[in-house]
C-alpha positions as CSV (number, residue, x, y, z in Angstrom):
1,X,11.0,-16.8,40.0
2,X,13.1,-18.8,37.2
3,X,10.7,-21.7,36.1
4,X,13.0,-24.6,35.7
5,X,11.2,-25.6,32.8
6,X,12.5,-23.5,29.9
7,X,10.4,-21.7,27.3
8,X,10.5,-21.7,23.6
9,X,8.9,-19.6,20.9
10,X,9.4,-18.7,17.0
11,X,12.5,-17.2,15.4
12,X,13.5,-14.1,15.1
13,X,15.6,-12.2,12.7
14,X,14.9,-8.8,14.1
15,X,14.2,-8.3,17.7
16,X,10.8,-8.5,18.6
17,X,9.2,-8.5,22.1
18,X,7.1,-11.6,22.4
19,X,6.0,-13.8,25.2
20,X,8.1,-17.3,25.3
21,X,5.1,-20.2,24.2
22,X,3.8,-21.6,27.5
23,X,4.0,-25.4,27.5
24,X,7.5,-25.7,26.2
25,X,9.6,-27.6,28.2
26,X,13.3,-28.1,28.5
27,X,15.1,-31.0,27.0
28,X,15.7,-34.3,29.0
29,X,19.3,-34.3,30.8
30,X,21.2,-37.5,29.5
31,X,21.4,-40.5,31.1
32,X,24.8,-41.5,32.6
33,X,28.3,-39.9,34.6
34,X,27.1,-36.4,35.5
35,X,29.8,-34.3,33.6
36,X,30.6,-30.5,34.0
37,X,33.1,-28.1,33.0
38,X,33.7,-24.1,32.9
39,X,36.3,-22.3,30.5
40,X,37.0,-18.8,30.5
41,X,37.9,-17.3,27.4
42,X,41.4,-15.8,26.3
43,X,41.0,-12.7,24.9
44,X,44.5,-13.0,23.5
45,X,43.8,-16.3,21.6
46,X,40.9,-16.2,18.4
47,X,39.7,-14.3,15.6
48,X,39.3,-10.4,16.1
49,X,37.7,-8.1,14.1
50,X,38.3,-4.4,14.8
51,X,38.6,-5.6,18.5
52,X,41.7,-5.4,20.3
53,X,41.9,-8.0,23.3
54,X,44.6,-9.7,25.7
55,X,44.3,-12.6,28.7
56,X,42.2,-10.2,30.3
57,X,39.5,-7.9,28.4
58,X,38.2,-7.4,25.0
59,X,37.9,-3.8,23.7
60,X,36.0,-2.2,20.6
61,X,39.1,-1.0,18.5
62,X,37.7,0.4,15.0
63,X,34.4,0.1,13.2
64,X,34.3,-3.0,10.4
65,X,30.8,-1.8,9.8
66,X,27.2,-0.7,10.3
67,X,23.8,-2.7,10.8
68,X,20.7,-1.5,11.5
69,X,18.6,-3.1,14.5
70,X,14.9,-2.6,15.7
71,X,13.5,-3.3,19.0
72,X,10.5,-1.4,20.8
73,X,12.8,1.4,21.2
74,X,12.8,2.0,17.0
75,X,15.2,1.3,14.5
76,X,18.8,2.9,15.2
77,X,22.2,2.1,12.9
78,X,25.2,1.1,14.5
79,X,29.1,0.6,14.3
80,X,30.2,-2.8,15.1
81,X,33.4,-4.9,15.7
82,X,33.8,-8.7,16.7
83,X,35.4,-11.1,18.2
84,X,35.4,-15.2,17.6
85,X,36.8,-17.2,19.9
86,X,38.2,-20.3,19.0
87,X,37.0,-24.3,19.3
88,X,37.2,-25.4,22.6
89,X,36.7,-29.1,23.3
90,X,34.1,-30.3,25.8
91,X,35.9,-33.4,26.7
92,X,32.4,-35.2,27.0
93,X,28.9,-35.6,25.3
94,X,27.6,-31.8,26.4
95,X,24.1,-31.4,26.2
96,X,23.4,-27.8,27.4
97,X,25.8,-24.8,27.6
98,X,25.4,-21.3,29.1
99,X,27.5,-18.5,28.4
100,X,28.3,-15.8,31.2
101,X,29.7,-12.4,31.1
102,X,30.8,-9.1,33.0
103,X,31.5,-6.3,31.2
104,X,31.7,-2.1,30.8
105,X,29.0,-1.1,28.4
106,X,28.4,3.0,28.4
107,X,25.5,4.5,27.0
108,X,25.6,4.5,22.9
109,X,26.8,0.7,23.3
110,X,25.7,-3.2,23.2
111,X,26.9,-6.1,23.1
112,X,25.7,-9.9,21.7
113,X,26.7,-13.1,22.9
114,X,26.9,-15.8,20.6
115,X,27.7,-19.7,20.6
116,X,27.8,-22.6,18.0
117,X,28.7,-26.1,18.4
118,X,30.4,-29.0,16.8
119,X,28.1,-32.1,17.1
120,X,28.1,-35.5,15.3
121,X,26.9,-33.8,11.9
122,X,29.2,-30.7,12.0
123,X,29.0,-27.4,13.0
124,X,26.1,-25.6,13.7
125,X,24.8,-22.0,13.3
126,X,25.6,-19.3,15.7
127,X,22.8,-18.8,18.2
128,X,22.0,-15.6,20.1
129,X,22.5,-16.3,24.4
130,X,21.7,-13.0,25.0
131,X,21.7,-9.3,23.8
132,X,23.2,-7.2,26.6
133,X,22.9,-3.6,28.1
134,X,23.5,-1.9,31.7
135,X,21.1,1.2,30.5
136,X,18.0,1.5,28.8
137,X,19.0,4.3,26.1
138,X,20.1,1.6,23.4
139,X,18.4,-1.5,22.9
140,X,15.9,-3.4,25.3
141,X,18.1,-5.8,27.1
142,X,17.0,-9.4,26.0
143,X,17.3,-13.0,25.0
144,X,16.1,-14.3,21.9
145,X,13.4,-17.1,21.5
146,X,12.7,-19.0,18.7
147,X,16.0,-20.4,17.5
148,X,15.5,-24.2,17.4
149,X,16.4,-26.1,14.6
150,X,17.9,-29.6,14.1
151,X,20.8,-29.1,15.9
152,X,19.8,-27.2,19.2
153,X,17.1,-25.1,20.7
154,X,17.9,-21.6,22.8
155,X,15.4,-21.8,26.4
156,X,16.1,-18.4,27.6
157,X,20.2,-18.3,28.6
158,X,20.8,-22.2,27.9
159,X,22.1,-23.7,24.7
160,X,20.2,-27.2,24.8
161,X,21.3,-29.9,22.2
162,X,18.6,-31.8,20.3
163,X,18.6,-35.7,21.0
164,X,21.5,-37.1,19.5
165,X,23.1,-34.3,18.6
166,X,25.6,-33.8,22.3
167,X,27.7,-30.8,22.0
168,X,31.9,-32.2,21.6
169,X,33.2,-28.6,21.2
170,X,31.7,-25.0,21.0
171,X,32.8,-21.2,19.9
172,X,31.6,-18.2,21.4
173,X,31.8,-15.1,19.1
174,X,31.6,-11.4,20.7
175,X,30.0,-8.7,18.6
176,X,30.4,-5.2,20.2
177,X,28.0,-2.3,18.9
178,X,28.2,1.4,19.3
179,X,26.8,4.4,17.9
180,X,28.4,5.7,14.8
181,X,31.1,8.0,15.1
182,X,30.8,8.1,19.4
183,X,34.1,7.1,20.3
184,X,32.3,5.1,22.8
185,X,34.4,2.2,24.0
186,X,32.6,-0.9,25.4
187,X,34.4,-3.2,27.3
188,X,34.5,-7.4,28.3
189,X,35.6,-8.0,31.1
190,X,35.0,-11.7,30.9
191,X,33.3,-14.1,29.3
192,X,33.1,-17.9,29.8
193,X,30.9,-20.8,28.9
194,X,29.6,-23.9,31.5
195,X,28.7,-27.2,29.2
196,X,26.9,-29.5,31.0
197,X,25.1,-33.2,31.1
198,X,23.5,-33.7,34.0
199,X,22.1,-37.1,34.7
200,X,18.1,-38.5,34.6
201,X,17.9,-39.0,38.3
202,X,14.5,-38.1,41.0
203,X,16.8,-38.7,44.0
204,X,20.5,-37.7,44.9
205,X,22.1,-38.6,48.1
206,X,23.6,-36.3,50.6
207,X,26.9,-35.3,49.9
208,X,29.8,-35.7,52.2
209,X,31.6,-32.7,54.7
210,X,33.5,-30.0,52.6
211,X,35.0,-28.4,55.2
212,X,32.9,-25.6,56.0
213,X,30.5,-27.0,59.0
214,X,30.1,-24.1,61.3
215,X,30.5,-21.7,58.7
216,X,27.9,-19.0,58.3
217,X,28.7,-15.6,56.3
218,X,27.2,-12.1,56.8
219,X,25.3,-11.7,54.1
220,X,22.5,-9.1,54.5
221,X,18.4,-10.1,53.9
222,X,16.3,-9.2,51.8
223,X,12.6,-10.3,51.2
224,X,11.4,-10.3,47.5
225,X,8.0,-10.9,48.9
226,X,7.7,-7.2,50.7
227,X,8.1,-5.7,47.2
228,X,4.9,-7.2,45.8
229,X,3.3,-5.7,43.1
230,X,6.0,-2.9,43.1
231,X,6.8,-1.8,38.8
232,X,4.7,-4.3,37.0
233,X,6.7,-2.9,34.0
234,X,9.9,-5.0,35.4
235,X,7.5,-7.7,36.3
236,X,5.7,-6.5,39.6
237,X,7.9,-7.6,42.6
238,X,6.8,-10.6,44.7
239,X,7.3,-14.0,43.7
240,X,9.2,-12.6,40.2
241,X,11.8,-11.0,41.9
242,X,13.8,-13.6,44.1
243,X,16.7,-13.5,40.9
244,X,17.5,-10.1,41.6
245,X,16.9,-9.8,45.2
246,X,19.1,-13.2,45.7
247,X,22.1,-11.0,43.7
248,X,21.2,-7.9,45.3
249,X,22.2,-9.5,49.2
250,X,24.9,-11.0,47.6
251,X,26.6,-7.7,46.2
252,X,25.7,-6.3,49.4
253,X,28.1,-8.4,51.1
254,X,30.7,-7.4,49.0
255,X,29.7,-3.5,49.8
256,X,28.5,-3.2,46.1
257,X,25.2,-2.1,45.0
258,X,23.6,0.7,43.6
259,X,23.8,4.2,46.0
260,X,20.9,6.3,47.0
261,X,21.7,8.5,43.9
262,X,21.0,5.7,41.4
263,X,17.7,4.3,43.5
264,X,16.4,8.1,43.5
265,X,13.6,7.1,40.9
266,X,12.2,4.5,43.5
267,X,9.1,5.7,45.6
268,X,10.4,6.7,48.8
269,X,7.7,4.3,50.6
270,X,10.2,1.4,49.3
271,X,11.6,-0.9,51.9
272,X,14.8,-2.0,50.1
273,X,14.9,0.2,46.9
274,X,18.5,-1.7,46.3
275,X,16.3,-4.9,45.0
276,X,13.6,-2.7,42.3
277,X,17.0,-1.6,40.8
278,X,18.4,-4.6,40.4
279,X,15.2,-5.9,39.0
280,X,14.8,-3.3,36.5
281,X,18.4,-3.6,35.1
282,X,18.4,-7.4,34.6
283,X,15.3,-7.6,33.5
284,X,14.9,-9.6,29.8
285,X,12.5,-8.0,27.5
286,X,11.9,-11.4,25.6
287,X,11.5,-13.3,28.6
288,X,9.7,-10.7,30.3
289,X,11.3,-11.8,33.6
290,X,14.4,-10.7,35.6
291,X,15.1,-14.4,36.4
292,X,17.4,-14.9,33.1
293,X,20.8,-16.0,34.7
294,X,23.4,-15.0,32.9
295,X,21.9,-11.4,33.0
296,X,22.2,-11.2,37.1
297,X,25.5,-12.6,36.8
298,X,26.5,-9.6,34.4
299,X,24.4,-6.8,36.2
300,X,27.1,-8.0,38.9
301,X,29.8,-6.8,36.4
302,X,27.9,-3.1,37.0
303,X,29.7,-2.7,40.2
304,X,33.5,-4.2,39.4
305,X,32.2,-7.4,40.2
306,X,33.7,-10.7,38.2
307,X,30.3,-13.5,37.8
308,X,29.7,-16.4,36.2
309,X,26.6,-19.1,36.1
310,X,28.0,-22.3,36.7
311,X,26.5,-26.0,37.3
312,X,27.8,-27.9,41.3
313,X,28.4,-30.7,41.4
314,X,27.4,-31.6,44.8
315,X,27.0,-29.6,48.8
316,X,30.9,-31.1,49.2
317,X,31.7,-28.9,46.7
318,X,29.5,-26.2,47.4
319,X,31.3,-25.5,51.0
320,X,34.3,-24.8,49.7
321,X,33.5,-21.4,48.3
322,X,31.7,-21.0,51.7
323,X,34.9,-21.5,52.8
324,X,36.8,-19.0,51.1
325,X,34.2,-16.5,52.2
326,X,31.7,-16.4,49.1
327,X,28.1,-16.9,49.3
328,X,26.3,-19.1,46.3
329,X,23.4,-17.9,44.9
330,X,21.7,-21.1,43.7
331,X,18.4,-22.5,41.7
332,X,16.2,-25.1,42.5
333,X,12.8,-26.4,42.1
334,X,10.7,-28.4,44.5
335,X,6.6,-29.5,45.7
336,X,5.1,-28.1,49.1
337,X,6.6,-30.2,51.9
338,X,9.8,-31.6,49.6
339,X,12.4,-29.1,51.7
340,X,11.2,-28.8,55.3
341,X,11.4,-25.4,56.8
342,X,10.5,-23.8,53.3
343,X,6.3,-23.7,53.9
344,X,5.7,-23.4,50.2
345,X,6.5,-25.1,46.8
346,X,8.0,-23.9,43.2
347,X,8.4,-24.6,40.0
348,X,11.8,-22.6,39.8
349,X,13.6,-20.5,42.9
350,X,17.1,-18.4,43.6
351,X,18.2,-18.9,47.1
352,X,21.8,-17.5,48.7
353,X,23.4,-20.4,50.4
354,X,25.4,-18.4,53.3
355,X,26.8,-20.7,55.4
356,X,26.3,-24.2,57.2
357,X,25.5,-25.3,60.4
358,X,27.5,-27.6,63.1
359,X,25.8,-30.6,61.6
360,X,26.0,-29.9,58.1
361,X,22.6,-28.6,57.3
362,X,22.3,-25.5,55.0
363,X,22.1,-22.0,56.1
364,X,20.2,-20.1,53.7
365,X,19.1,-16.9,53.0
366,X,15.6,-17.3,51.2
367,X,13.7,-14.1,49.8
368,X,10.5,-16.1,49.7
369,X,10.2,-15.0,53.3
370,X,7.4,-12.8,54.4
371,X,10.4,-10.0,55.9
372,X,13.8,-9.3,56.0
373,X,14.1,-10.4,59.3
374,X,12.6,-13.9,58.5
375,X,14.7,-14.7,55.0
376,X,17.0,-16.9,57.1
377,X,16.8,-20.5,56.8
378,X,18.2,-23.3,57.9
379,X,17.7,-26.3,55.5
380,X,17.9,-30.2,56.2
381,X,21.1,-30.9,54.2
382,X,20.0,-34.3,52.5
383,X,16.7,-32.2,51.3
384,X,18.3,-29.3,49.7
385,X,20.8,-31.5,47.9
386,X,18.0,-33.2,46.7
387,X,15.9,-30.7,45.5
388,X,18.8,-28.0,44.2
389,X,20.6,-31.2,42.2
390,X,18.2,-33.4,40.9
391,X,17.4,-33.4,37.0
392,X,14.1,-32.6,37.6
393,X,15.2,-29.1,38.8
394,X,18.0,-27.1,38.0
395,X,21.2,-29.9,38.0
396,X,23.3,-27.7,40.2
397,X,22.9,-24.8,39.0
398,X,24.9,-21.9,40.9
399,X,25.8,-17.9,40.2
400,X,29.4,-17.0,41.1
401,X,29.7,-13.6,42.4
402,X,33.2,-12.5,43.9
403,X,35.5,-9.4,43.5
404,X,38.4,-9.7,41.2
405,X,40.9,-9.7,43.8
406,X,39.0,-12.0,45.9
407,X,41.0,-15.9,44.9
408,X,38.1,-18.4,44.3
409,X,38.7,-22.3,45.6
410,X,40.9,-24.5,44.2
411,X,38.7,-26.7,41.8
412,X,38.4,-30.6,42.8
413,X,41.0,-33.1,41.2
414,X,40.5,-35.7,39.2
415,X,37.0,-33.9,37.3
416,X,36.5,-30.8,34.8
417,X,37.2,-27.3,36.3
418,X,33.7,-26.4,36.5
419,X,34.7,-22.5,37.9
């Protein structure tokens, strides 16, 4: 589960793992033209500081120096180097932007995500989106709460701008960190940032045909729901887990996710030991969830795999990555009885849209199902758009999960790229 109502708690200098404040909420959407638009950085183009970067990947080079961080694991010293990217303009009135990322991080290595915008008063400060690991032997893989101020507020993986203060341009800065002396070379594949302002709205209309009626995808099912209970350490399975199990059918697809070699450590009695791994290695220490979504989007990057989080615009939209033959792992938030077929409600949910029937309804494959064999759905159209695009839940929001060589859809004319 990803509540759709963002938490907030109290700044932190030095990593510590707290629980997010309950009662926190995110901040309204703006009124207005809903307005989206991804960029995908240029390694080539910026600032870099011992980091050596083209078009395509950002590499740690040579040291520019040592800082010493503590977590729950203790307090270890570390070689860094960095890399600023430079302004990029919005084009409108942003009020929220997520960073996403793949990259190659061995053991002895981190990396930190970082963003600051230029608003009506100036620049901010740089705020942390994310503090990012595959393993478990070098820092606790987290976000960090507590970074409000005048200008902005962190919820989790979203940058959201205070009231009045609409993001016109951004920076993402890079810091790589390794242990001292390893020769250890971590690696960015990608990184990219989705700024947003999603209009007040309860109600959105069905969205016209995109081409992909008819289309359904094989993507395999998995049930978060049969793994209740399982590793309360990674948040217990169940009702937690439909993040990771929604990106675990999706890599399936693709034919990559983790072999029986890396699931050994599961109890054998597992049904799907594929889904406890991907829990456990997206998992955010601060949020105490594995439902942060930038964090699935990079696990992806474990196996190859290029991901981003991006916002929809609309179903139309939607079918035409169906149509190039990639499923869309989406987030929405809805009441019992507000998307008929579902049998429950939620106050945040990751679903894999796989396809569509004849008539245009969606074909989905839902881990809140009580089995494999039951996770698919089909979804009245007009429903799901309402619930998955309303400001209310999630705007849109979507994962991106394809392999490199795999071409994505031509964007729509006449709007932002938004992938």
């Amino acid at each position: 589960m990803r509540a759709l109502s963002m938490l907030v708690s109290t700044v932190l200098v030095v990593t510590t793992l707290t629980t997010p404040a309950a009662g926190a909420v995110r901040a309204k959407p703006a009124t207005g033209t809903s307005d989206v638009a991804y960029r995908r950085s240029d390694f080539s183009t910026g600032t870099p500081e011992g980091t050596a970067g083209d078009g395509d990947s950002l590499t740690f080079a040579s040291a520019i120096g040592t800082t010493d961080y503590t977590d729950a694991l203790g307090t270890r010293t570390w070689e860094y180097a960095r890399w600023t990217g430079p302004e990029e303009q919005v084009g409108f009135p942003a009020t929220e932007l997520i960073a996403s990322w793949t990259a190659d991080i061995p053991a002895g290595s981190w990396m930190q995500v970082e963003a600051r915008a230029r608003n009506s008063a100036g620049l901010t400060k740089w705020y942390v989106l994310g503090r990012w690991a595959y393993g478990e032997d070098a820092i606790r893989r987290t976000s960090v709460p507590g970074q409000g101020d005048a200008d902005a507020t962190v919820s989790v993986d979203t940058l959201v701008a205070a009231a009045g203060r609409q993001i016109d341009a951004y920076q993402l800065r890079l810091t790589l960190y390794r242990t001292p002396g390893s020769g250890v070379t971590p690696r960015v594949r990608t990184l990219g940032a989705m700024a947003s302002s999603v209009p007040e709205r309860k109600t959105v209309p069905a969205s016209p045909a995109g081409g992909a009626w008819g289309v359904e995808l094989p993507v395999p099912r998995r049930s978060q729901n049969v793994h209740e209970g399982h590793y309360p350490e990674w948040d217990g399975g169940g009702q937690a887990w439909c993040s990771p199990t929604s990106t675990t059918m999706v890599l399936g697809y693709w034919d990559r996710w983790p072999s029986a070699e890396d699931t050994a450590w599961v109890d054998p009695s597992d049904p799907n030991p594929e889904v406890d791994y991907a829990a456990r290695y997206s998992y955010d220490h601060a949020y105490q969830g594995a439902g942060n979504w930038p964090f699935n989007t990079a696990y992806a990057g474990r196996y190859g795999m290029d991901g981003f989080v991006t916002r929809l615009r609309s179903l139309t939209e939607l079918e035409r990555f169906i149509s190039a033959g990639i499923p869309v792992i989406t987030s929405q938030s809805f009441k019992k009885g507000e998307l008929p077929g579902a049998g429950y409600g939620t106050n945040g949910h990751i679903m894999v849209v796989v396809g569509f029937t004849a008539t245009g309804d969606v074909i989905a494959n839902d881990p809140a199902s009580s089995s494999n064999d039951a996770v698919r759905r089909v979804y009245p159209r007009a429903d799901f758009e309402n619930v998955w695009q309303r400001s209310s839940s999630s705007g849109g929001i979507v994962y991106v999960i394809h392999p490199p060589g795999h071409a994505l859809p031509a964007n729509i004319p006449g709007v932002p790229a938004n992938w």
